[in-house]
C-alpha positions as CSV (number, residue, x, y, z in Angstrom):
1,X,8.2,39.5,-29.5
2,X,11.3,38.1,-31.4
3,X,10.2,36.7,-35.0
4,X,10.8,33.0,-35.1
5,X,12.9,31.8,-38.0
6,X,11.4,29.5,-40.6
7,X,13.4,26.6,-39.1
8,X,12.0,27.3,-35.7
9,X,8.4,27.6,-36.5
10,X,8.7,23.9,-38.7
11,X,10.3,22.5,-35.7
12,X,7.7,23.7,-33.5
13,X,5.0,22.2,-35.3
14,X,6.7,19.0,-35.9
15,X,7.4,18.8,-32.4
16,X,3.1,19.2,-32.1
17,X,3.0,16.3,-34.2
18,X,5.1,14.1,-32.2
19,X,3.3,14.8,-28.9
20,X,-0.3,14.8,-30.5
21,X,0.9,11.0,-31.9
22,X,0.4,12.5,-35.6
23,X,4.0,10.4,-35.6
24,X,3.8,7.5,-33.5
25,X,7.0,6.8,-31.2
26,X,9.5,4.6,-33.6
27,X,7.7,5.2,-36.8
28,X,10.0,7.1,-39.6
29,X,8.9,10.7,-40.5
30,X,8.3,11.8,-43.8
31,X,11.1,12.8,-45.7
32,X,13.4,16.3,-46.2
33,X,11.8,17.1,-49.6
34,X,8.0,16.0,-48.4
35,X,8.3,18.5,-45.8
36,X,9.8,20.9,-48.1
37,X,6.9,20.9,-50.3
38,X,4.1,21.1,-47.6
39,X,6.1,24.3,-46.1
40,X,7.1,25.9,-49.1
41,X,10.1,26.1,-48.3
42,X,13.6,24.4,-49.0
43,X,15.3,21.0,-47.7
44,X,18.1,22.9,-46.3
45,X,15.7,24.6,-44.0
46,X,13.6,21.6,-43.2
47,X,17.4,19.6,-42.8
48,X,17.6,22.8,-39.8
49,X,14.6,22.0,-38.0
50,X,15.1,18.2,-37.8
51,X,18.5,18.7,-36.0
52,X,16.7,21.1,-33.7
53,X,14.9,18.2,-32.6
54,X,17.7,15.7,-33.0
55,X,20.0,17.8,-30.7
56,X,16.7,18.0,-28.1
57,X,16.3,14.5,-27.8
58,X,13.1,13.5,-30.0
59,X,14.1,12.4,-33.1
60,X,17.2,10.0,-34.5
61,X,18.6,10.6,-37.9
62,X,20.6,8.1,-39.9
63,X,21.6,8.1,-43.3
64,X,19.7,5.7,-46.0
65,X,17.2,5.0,-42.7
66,X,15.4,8.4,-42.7
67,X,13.9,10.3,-39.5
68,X,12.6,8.3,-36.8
69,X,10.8,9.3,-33.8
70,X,12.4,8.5,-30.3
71,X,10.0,6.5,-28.0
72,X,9.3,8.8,-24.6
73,X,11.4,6.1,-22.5
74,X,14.6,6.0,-24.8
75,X,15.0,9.8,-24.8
76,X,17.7,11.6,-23.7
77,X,17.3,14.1,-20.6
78,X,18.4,16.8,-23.3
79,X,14.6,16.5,-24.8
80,X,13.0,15.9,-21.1
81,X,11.6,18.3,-19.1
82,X,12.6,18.4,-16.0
83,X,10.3,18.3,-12.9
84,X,12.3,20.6,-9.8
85,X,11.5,20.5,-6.2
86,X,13.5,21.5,-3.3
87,X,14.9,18.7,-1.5
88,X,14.2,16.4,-4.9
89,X,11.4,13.5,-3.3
90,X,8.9,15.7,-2.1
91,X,7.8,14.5,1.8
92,X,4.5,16.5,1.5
93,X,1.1,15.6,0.5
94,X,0.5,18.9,-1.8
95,X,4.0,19.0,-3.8
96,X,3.4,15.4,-4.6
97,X,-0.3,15.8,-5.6
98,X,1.3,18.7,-7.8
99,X,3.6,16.2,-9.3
100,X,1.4,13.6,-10.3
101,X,-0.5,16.4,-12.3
102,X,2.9,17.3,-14.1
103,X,3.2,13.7,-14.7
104,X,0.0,12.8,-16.0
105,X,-0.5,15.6,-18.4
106,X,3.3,14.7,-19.7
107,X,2.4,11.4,-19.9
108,X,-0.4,12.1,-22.1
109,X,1.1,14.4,-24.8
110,X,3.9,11.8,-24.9
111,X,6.6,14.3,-23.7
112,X,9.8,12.5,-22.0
113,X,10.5,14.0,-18.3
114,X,12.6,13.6,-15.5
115,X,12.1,14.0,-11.3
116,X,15.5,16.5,-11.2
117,X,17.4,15.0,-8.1
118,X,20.4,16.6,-9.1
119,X,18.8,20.2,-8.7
120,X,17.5,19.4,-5.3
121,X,19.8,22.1,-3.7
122,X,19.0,25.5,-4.7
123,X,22.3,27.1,-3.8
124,X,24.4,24.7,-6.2
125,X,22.1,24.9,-9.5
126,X,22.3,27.7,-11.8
127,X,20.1,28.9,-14.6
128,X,22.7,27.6,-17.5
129,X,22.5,24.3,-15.7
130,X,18.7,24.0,-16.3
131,X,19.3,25.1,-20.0
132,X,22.1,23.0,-20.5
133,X,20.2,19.9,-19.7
134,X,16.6,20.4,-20.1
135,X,14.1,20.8,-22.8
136,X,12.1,22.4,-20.1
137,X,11.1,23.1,-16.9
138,X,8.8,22.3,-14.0
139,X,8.8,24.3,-10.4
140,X,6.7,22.8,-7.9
141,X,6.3,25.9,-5.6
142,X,9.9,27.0,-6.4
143,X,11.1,28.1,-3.0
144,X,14.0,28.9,-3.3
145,X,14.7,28.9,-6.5
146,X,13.1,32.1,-7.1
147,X,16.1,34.2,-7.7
148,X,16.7,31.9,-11.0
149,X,13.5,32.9,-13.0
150,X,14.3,36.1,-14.0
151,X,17.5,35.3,-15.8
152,X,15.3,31.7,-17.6
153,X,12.9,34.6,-18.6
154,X,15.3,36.6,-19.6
155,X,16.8,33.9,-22.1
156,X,13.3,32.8,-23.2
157,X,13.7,29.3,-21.9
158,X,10.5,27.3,-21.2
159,X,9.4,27.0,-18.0
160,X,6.2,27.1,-15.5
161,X,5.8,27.3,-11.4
162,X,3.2,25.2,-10.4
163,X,1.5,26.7,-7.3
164,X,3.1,30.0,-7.4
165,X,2.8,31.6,-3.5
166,X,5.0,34.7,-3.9
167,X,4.5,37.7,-5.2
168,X,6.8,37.8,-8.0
169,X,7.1,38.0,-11.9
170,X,7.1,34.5,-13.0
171,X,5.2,32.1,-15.2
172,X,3.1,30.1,-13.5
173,X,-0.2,28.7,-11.8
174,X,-1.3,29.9,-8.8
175,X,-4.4,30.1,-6.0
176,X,-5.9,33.5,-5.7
177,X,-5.7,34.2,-1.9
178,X,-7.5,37.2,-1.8
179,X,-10.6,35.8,-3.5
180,X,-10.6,33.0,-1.0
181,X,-10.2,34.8,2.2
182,X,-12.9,37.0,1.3
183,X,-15.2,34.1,0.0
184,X,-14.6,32.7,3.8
185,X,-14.9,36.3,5.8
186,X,-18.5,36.8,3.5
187,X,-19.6,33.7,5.0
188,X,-19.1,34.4,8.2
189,X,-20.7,37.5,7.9
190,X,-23.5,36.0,5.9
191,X,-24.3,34.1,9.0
192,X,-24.5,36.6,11.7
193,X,-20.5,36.8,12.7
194,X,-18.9,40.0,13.1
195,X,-16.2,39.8,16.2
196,X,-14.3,38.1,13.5
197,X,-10.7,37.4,13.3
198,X,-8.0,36.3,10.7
199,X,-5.1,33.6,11.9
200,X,-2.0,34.3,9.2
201,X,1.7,34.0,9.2
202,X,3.4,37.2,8.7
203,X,1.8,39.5,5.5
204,X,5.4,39.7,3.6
205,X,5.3,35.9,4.2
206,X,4.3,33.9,0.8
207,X,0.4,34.5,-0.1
208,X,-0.7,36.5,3.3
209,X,-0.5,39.6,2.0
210,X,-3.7,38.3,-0.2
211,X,-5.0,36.8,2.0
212,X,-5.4,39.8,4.3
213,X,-6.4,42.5,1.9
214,X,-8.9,39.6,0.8
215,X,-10.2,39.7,4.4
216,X,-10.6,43.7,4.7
217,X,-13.1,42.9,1.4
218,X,-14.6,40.4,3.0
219,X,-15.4,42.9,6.1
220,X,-15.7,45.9,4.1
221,X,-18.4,44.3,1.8
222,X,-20.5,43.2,5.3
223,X,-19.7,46.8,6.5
224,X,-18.0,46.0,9.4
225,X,-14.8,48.1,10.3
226,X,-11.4,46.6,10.1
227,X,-8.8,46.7,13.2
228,X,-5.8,45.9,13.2
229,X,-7.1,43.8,16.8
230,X,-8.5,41.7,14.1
231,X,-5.5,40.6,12.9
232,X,-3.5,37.3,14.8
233,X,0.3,37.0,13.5
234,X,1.8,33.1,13.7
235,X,5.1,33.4,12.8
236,X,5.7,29.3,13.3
237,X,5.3,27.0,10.4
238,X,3.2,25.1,12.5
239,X,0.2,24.2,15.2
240,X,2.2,24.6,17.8
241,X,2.9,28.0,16.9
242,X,-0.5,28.6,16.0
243,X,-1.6,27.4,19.2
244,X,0.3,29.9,21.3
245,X,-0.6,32.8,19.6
246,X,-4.0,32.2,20.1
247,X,-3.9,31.5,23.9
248,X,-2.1,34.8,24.4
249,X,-4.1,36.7,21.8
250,X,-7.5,35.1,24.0
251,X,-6.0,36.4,26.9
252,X,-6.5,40.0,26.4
253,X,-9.4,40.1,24.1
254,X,-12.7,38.6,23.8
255,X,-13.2,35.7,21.8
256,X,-14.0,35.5,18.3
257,X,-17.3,34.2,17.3
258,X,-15.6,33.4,13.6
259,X,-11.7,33.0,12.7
260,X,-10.4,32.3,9.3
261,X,-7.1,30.6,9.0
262,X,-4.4,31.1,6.5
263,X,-3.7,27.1,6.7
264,X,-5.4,23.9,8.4
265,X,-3.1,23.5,10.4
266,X,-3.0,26.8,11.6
267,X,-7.1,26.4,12.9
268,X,-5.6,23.4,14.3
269,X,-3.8,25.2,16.6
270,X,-6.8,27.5,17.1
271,X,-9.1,25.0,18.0
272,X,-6.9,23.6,20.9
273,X,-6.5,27.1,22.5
274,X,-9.9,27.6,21.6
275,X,-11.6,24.1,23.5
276,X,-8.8,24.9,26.4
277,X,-11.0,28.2,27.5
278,X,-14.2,24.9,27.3
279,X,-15.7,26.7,23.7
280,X,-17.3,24.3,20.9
281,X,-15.8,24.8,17.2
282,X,-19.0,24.8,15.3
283,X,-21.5,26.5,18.1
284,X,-19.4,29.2,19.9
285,X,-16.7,29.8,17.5
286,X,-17.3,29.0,13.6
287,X,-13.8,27.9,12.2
288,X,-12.4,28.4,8.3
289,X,-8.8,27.0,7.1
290,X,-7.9,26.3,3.2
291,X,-5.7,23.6,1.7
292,X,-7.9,20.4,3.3
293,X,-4.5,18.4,4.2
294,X,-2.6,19.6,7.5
295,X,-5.5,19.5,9.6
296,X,-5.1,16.5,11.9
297,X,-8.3,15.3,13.1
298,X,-12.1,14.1,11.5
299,X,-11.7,15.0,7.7
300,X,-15.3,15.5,8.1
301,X,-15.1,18.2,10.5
302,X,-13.5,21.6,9.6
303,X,-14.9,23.9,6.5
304,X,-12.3,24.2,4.4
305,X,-10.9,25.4,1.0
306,X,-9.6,22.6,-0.9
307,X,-6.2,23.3,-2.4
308,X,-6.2,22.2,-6.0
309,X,-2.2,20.7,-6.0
310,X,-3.2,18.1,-8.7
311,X,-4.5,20.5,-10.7
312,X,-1.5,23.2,-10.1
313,X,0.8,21.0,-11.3
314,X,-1.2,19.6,-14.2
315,X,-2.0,22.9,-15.4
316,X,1.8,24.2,-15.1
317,X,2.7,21.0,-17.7
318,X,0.3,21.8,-19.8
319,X,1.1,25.3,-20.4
320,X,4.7,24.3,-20.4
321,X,3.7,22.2,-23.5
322,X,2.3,25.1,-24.9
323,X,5.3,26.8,-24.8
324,X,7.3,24.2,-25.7
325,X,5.0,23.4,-29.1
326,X,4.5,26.8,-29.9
327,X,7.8,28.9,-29.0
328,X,8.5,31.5,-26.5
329,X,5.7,33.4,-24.6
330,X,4.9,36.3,-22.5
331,X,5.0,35.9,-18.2
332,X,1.6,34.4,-17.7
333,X,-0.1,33.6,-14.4
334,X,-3.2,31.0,-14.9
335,X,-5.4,31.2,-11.9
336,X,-6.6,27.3,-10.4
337,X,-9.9,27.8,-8.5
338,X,-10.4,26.0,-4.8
339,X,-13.4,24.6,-3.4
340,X,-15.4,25.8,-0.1
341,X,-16.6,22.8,1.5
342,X,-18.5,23.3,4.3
343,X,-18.6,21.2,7.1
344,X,-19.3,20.9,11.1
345,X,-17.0,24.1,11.8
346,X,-19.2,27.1,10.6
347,X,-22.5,27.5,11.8
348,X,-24.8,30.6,12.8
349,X,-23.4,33.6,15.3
350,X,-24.6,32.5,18.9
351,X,-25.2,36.0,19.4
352,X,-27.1,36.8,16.5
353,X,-30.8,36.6,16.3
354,X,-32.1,32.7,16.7
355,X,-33.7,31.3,13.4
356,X,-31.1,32.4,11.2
357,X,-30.6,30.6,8.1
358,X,-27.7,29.1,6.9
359,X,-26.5,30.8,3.6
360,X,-26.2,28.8,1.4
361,X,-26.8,30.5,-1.9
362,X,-23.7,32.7,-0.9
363,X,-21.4,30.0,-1.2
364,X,-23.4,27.5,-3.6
365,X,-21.1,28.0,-7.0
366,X,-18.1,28.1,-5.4
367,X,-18.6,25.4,-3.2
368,X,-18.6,21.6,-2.5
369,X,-20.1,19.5,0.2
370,X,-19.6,16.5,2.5
């Protein structure tokens, strides 16, 4: 890593300051020469740093007034950060749940930012567009807008993913897949299953790669063989989809007494083709999906992983602050944990011995209950 120059490093931690509230919003600064003495250095490098901030938006200078701090509202988009979302207002529960992390962890290091509804449209924004007008920035997912990280790394600018689903090089937060598909194929298991089947969208498709190698753990640590039989493709974004593969797949093979699903929505679709051929989700066929938001019905009902959005997108602002305080950093993914809650949709294997006990200490650190 580059050596930051003296001027950089001051602005850096006077920049801390600011968002910590060492210097309240309005309030004037210490002077050039007080700064000079507590960094051992001289005013002409302290003058530097202070129009690094200036020029980003978070200080005012003025002659015979001093240096005053910027309130968050009156600051300029140069010193914001900007928060970036396909389509600019996002329609979808988890992208906004993601945003109102970014915005609450801004909000509390006192660090002006800005919903981007200019950027809205991948194909017209530009990495020297972000640059240009941002202090930093926020992806919430960042489809598509993936094909601009490399050259934002490449120039050192700050900026974090918040719920990272591809397998790419890029800073950001993300679920681990793998982990979570195995959690829910281990439970299965645990309770007698093993005709057990896995409901995904294609594997070069976002996070289902993971999520299938993390259901060949799941089986391998139970000992039970993986097949490719095992293994139900949904290329629709949707129930629907979901739905259709499952009544074709139930049409040449016996039914699964367990199914994981890649999303809710996708055991949505299961359960319908499921309760068509007249089987109960729960008794005949034990049902896991993960993000506890697309599925449609009782809230109560389906075992689920809950998808931490909130806490994606709070977690990519605060390591954006990081880098933003401290200077530039390495690619770094920071794993967000979800929550099994089980529910009405799992229980023991019908065909496994009677009197088998739910279990519980499996799942018990991992998971939450309702």
């Amino acid at each position: 890593m580059q050596r930051l120059l003296v001027e950089d490093q001051i602005a850096s931690e006077l920049r801390r300051r600011i968002a910590d509230g060492v210097y309240a919003p309005g309030a004037v600064m210490p002077t050039e020469r007080d700064f000079a003495r507590e960094f051992s250095t001289s005013r002409t490098t302290v003058s530097k740093a202070l129009r690094r901030l200036e020029a980003m938006g978070f200080v005012d200078q003025a002659p015979g007034r001093g240096t005053r701090v910027i309130p968050v509202r009156d600051r300029s988009s140069r010193g914001a950060v900007a928060i970036i979302v396909v389509g600019g207002m996002p329609e979808k529960a988890g992208p906004a749940h993601a945003i109102q992390g970014m915005e609450a962890a801004l909000t509390q290091r006192g660090q002006h930012f800005q919903l981007a509804l200019d950027f809205k449209d991948p194909d017209r924004v530009t990495a020297e567009m972000i640059r240009e007008r941002y202090a930093g920035a926020l992806f919430v997912q960042a489809l598509g807008y993936e094909n601009l990280l490399p050259a934002l790394d490449e120039s050192r600018y700050p900026y974090v993913v918040a719920g990272l689903e591809k397998r790419i090089e890029a800073t950001c937060t993300w679920v681990d897949h793998r982990k979570t598909t195995r959690t829910a194929t281990r439970v299965l298991t645990a309770m007698g299953h093993q005709r057990i089947a896995l409901l995904i969208r294609p594997p070069e498709m976002f996070f289902y790669r993971e999520a299938l190698e993390g259901f060949q753990d799941g089986l391998a640590d139970a000992g039970i063989p993986f097949s490719e039989d095992r293994v139900i493709l949904s290329p629709a974004p949707d129930a629907l989809g979901a739905y259709r593969r499952m009544r074709e797949y139930l049409e040449g093979h016996p039914s699964p007494t367990g199914i994981v699903a890649g999303r809710d929505y996708m055991a949505q679709g299961a359960a319908e083709a499921l309760e068509e051929r007249g089987l109960v989700i729960g008794r005949d066929v034990s049902l896991i999906g993960f993000d506890d938001v697309t599925w449609p019905r009782s809230k109560e009902f389906l075992t689920t992983f809950s998808e931490p959005n909130y806490e994606l997108g709070e977690a990519a602002a605060e390591m954006l602050m990081e880098r933003l305080i401290s200077g530039w950093r390495p690619i770094e993914r920071r794993e967000v944990g979800a929550a099994l809650i089980l529910r009405r949709s799992v229980g023991p294997c019908p065909e496994s011995a009677p009197g088998s006990p739910r279990p519980l200490r499996l799942v018990a650190q991992a998971a939450s209950f309702e």
